[in-house]
C-alpha positions as CSV (number, residue, x, y, z in Angstrom):
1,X,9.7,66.8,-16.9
2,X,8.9,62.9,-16.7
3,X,5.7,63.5,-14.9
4,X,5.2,60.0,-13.9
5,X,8.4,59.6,-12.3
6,X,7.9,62.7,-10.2
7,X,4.4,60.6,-9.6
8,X,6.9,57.8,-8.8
9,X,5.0,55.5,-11.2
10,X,6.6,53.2,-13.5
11,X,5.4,53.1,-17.0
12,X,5.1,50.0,-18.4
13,X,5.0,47.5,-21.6
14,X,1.5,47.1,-22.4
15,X,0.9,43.6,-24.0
16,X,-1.9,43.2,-22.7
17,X,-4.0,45.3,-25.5
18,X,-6.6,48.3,-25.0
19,X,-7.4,47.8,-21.9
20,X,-8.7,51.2,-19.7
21,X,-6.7,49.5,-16.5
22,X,-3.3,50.2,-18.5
23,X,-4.5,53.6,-20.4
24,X,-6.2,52.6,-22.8
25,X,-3.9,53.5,-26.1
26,X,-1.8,56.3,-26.9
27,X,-2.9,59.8,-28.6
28,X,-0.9,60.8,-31.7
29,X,0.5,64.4,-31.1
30,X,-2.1,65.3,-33.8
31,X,-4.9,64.5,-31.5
32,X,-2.8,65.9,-28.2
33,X,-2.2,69.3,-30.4
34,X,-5.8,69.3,-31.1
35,X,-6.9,68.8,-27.6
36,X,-4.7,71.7,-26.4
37,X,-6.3,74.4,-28.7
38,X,-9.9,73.4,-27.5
39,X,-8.5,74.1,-23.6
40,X,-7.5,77.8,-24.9
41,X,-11.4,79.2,-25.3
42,X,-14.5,79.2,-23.6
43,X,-17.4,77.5,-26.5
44,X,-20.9,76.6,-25.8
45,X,-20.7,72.9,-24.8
46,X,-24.1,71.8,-26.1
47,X,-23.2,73.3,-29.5
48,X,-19.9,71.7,-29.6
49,X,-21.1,68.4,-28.9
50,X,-24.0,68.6,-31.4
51,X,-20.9,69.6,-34.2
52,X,-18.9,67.1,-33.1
53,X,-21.3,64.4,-33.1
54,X,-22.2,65.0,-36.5
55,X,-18.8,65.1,-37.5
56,X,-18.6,61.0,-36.4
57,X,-21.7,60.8,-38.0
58,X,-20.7,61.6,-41.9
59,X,-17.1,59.6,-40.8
60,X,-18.9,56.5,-40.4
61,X,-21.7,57.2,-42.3
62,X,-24.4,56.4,-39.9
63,X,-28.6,58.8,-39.7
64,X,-27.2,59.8,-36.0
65,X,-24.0,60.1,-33.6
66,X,-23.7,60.6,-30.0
67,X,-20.0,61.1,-28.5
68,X,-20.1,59.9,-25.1
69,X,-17.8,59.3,-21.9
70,X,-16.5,56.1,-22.6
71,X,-18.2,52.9,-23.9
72,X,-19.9,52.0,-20.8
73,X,-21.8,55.7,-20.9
74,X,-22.9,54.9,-24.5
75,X,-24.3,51.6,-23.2
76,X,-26.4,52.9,-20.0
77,X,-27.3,55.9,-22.7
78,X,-28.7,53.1,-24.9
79,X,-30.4,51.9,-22.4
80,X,-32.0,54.9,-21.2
81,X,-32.8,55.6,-25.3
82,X,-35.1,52.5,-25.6
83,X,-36.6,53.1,-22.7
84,X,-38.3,56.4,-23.0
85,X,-38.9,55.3,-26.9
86,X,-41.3,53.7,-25.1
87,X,-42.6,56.0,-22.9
88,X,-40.6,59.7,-23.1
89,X,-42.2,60.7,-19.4
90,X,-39.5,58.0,-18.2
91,X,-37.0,60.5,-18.8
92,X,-37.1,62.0,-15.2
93,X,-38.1,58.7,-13.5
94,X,-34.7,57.0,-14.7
95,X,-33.3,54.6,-12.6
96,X,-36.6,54.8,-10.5
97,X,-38.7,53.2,-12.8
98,X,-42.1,51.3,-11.0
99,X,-41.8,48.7,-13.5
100,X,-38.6,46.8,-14.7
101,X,-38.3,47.3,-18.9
102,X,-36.5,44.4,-19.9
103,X,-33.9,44.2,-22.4
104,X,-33.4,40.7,-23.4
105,X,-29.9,39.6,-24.1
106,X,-28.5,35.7,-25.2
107,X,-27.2,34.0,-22.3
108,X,-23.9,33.5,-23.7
109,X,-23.4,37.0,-23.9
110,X,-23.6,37.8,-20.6
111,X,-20.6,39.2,-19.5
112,X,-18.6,42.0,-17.2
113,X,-20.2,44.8,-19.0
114,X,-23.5,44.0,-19.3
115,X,-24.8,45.6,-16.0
116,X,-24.6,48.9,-17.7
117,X,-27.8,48.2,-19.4
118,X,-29.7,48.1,-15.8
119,X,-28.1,51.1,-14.3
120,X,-31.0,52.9,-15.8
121,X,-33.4,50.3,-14.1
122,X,-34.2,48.4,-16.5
123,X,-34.4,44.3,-16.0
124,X,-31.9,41.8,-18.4
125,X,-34.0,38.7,-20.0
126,X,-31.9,35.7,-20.6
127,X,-32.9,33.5,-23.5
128,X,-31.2,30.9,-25.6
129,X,-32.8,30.7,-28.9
130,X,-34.9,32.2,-31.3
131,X,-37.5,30.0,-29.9
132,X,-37.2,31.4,-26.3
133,X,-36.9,34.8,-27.6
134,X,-40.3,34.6,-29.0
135,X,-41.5,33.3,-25.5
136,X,-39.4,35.9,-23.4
137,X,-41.2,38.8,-25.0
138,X,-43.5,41.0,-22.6
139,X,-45.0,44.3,-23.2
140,X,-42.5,45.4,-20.7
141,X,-39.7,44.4,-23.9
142,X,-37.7,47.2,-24.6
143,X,-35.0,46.0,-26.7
144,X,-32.6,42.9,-27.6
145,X,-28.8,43.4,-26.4
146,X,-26.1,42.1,-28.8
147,X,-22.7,41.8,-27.9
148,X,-19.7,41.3,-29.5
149,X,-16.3,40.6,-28.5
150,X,-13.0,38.7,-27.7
151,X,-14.0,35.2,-26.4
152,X,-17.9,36.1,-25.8
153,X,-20.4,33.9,-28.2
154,X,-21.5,35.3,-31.2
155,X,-25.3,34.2,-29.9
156,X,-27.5,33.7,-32.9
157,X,-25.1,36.1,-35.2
158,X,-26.3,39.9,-35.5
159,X,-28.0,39.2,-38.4
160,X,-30.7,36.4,-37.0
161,X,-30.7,38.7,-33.9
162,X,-32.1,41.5,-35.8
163,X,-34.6,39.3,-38.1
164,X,-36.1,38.4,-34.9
165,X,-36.3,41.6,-32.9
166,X,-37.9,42.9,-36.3
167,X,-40.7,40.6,-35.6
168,X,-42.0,42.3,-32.2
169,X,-40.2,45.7,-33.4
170,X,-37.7,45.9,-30.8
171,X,-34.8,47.6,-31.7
172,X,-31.4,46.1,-31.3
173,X,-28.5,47.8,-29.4
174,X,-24.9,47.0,-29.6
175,X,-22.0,46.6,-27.2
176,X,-18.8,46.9,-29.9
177,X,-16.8,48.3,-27.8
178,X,-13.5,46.7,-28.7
179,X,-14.1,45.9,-32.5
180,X,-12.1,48.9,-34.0
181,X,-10.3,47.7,-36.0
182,X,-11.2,46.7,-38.7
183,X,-12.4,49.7,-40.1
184,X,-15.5,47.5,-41.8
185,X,-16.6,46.9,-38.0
186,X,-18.1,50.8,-38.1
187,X,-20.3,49.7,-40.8
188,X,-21.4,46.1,-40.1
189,X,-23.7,46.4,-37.4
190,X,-26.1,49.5,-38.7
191,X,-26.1,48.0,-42.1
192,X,-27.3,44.7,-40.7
193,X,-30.6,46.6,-38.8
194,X,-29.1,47.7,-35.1
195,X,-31.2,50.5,-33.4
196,X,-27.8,51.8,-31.8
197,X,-24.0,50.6,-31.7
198,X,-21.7,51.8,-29.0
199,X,-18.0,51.3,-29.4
200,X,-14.6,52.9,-27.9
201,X,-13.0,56.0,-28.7
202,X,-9.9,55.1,-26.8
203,X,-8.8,51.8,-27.6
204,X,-8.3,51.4,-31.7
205,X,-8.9,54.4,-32.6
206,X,-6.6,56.2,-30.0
207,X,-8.7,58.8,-29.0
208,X,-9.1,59.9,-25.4
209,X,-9.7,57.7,-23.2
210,X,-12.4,58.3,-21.2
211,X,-14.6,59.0,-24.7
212,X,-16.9,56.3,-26.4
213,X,-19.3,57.3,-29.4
214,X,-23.1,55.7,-30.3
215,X,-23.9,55.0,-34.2
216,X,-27.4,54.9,-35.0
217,X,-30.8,55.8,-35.9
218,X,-31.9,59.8,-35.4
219,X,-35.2,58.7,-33.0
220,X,-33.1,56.9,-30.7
221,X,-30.3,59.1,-30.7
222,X,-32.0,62.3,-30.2
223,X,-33.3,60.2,-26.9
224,X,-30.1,59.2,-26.0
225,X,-28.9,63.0,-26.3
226,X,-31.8,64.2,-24.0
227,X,-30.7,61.8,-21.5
228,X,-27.0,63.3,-21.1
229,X,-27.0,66.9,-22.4
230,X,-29.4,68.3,-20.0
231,X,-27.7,71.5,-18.8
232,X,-31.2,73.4,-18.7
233,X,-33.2,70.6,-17.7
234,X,-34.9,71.3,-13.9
235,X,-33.5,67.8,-13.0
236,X,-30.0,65.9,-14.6
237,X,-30.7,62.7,-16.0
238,X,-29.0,60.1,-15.8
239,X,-26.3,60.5,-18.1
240,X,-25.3,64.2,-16.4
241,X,-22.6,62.3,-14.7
242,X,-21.3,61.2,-17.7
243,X,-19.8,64.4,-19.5
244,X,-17.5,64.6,-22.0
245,X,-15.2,67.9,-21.7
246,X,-14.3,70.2,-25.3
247,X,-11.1,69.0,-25.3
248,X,-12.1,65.0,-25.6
249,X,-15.2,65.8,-28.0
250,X,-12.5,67.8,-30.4
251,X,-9.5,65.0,-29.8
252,X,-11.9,62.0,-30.7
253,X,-13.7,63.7,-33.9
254,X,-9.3,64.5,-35.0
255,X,-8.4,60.6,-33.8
256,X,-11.2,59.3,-35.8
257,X,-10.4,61.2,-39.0
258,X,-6.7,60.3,-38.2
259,X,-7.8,56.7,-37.7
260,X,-10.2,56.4,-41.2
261,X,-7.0,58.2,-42.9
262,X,-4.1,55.9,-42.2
263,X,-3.6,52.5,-44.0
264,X,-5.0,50.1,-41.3
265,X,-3.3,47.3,-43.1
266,X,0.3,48.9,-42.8
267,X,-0.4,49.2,-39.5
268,X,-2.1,45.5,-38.9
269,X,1.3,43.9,-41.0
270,X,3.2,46.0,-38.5
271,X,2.0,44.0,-35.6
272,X,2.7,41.1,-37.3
273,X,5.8,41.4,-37.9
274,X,6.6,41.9,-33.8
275,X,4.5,39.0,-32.5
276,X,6.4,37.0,-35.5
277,X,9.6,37.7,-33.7
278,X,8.3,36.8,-30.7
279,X,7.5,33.7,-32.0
280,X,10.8,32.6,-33.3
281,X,12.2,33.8,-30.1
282,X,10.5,31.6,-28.1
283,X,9.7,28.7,-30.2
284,X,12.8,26.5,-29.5
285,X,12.0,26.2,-26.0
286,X,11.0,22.3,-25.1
287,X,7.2,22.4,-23.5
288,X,6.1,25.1,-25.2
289,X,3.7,25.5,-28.5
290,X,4.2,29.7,-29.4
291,X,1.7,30.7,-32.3
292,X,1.7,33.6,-34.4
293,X,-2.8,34.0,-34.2
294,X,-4.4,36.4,-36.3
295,X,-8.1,35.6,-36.3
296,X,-9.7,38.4,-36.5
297,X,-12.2,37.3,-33.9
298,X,-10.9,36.5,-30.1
299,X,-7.5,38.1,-30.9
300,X,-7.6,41.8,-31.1
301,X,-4.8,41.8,-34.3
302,X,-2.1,39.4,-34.5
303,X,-0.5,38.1,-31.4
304,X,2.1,35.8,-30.0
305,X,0.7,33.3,-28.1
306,X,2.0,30.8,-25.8
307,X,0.7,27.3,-25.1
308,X,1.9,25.0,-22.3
309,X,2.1,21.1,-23.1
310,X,1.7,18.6,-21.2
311,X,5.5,18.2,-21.2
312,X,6.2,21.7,-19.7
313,X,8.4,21.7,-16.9
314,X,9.0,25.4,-15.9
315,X,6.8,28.1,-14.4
316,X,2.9,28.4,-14.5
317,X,1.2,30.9,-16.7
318,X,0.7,32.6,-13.1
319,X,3.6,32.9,-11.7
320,X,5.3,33.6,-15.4
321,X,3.3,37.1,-15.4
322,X,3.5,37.8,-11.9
323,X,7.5,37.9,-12.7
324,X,6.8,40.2,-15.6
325,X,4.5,42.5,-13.9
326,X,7.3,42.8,-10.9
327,X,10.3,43.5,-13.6
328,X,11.5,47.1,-14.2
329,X,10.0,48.3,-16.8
330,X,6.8,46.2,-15.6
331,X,5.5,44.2,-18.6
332,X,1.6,43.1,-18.8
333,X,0.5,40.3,-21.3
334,X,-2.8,38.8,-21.7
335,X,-4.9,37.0,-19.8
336,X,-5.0,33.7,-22.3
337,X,-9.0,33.1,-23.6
338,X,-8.7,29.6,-25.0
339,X,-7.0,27.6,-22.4
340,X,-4.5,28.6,-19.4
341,X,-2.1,30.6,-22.4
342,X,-0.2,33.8,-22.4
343,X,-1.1,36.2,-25.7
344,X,0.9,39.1,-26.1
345,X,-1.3,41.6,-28.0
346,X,1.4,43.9,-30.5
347,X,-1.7,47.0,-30.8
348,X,0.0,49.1,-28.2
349,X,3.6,47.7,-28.2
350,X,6.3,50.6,-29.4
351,X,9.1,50.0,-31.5
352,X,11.8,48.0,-30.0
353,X,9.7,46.4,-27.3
354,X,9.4,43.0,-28.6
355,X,12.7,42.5,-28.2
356,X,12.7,43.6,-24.3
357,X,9.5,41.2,-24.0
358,X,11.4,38.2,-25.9
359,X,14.8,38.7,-23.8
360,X,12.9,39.0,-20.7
361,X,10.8,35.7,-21.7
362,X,13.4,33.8,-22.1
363,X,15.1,34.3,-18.8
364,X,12.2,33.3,-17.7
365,X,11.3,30.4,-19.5
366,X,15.1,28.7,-20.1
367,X,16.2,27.6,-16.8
């Protein structure tokens, strides 16, 4: 049974990368297989997800481990850790708080996410250097946000960010969502001093979707727990909307192991290899600059990326994807990040659809 087409829903090409508006990534049938024996038995949840946490602990190595519903859960969780650090009564006041906590966060970091850190009521600082941080913080300071990813500043680097937080001991907590791969990125920001580092479970690692996971230290953790696994708690808190069922808890601790197993750089040279024959497609075509990137940094793995010069006479970026979005099967590239581009991301791309993404880019482009 195709059950999308008896949903009359097209599936599509997804070159646009790991993002939860296309499904995220796709499960290996290790992970589905995994996730279909947890359905078959009733367990006790809050042991589960104390197992299962630990298990992503000793995987990446980290004093604590908290699986969560998504990245954005981990991030409100955060949140609500470093607030009743402060104060642990604040634990049944969350978001109702009578006075703002602030969590201070560079200004050129500020981005779609980031109002995750006040759904638990607490207040985001702007600053813009060390300098400012220094003057920005109150007694109502509960921690400095880092962020990193694709096209967002880098701030003052994780490492001066945590020098400085050290200073008023703040702790530091970490949006990673999309950094996964490379495997080193599960390491990085603990050993550089965070408090707590939040990344997807559904994006490189191909987990389920709807699951994220917390690194960190055990004080913090054990708050951020408190604040989501309250099943016997006279009152939910805030993260009791935030569940994550037996079957995601077991797929993400299999996808994880899967994903630490497999040779990231076969995988990685793999992706290559398709946005390289994208690139020599495409890169006769008068107007156009097409670029193999692979920076590691704003391109999540190596990409095919194409640039419009000033001598281009065909189609706007716009209207290029709007025709590729309407095509059967619908294809979705990037968004661009440097300048009005197109990037085709190769992380969720299956075998043979670089070459229905080049042919179809061509009638495009070649009129």
């Amino acid at each position: 049974m195709d059950i999308y087409k008896e949903l009359n829903i097209k599936t599509i090409i997804n070159a646009q990368s790991w993002v939860t508006k296309l499904g995220g990534s796709i499960m290996s049938t290790e992970v589905l297989d995994a996730m279909n024996k947890a359905s078959s038995a009733f367990v006790n949840v809050e042991e589960l997800h104390e197992k299962c946490s630990e298990q992503i602990a000793n995987l990446c190595d980290s004093e604590s481990a908290l699986i969560t519903s998504g990245c954005a859960s981990a991030i409100v969780l955060m949140s609500a850790a470093v607030i009743c650090a402060k104060d642990e009564s604040f634990i049944d006041e969350i978001p109702n708080l009578a006075i703002r906590p602030e969590i201070l966060i560079d200004s050129s970091q500020r981005n779609h996410y980031d109002s995750t850190l006040e759904m638990t009521g607490a207040k985001l600082i702007e600053y813009k250097s060390a300098d400012d941080i220094r003057k920005k913080v109150t007694e109502e300071s509960v921690a400095i946000a880092f962020v990193e990813a694709p096209f967002i500043s880098l701030g003052l680097g994780i490492n001066e960010t945590v020098k400085i937080a050290n200073e008023f001991d703040l702790p530091v907590i970490v949006d990673a969502s999309a950094r996964i791969p490379p495997v080193d990125n599960i390491f990085k920001f603990i050993n550089a001093g965070a408090s707590m580092v939040a990344y997807s479970g559904g994006k490189g690692i191909r987990g389920p979707q709807n699951t994220g996971f917390i690194l960190g230290k055990k004080s913090y953790l054990d708050l951020a727990k408190r604040n989501l696994i309250c099943f016997s708690d006279s009152k939910a808190k805030i993260g009791r909307s935030m569940k994550v069922s037996k079957e995601c808890l077991v797929g993400l601790v299999v996808a994880l192991r899967l994903f630490l197993d497999i040779d990231q750089q076969e995988i990685w040279v793999k992706w290559e290899e398709k946005a390289k024959f994208i690139v020599d497609e495409l890169s006769h075509i008068e107007g156009l600059d097409v670029k193999l990137e692979d920076d590691r940094v704003n391109r999540e793995g190596p990409q095919a990326v194409i640039y419009f010069n000033d001598n281009w006479r065909g189609l706007s970026s716009k209207q290029i994807r709007s025709i590729l979005q309407s095509g059967d099967p619908p294809i979705y590239v990037g968004l661009g990040g440097y300048e009005d581009e197109i990037n085709l991301a190769m992380t969720n791309i299956q075998e043979g659809q670089e070459i229905i993404i080049a042919e179809k880019l061509k009638d495009i482009l070649i009129k």
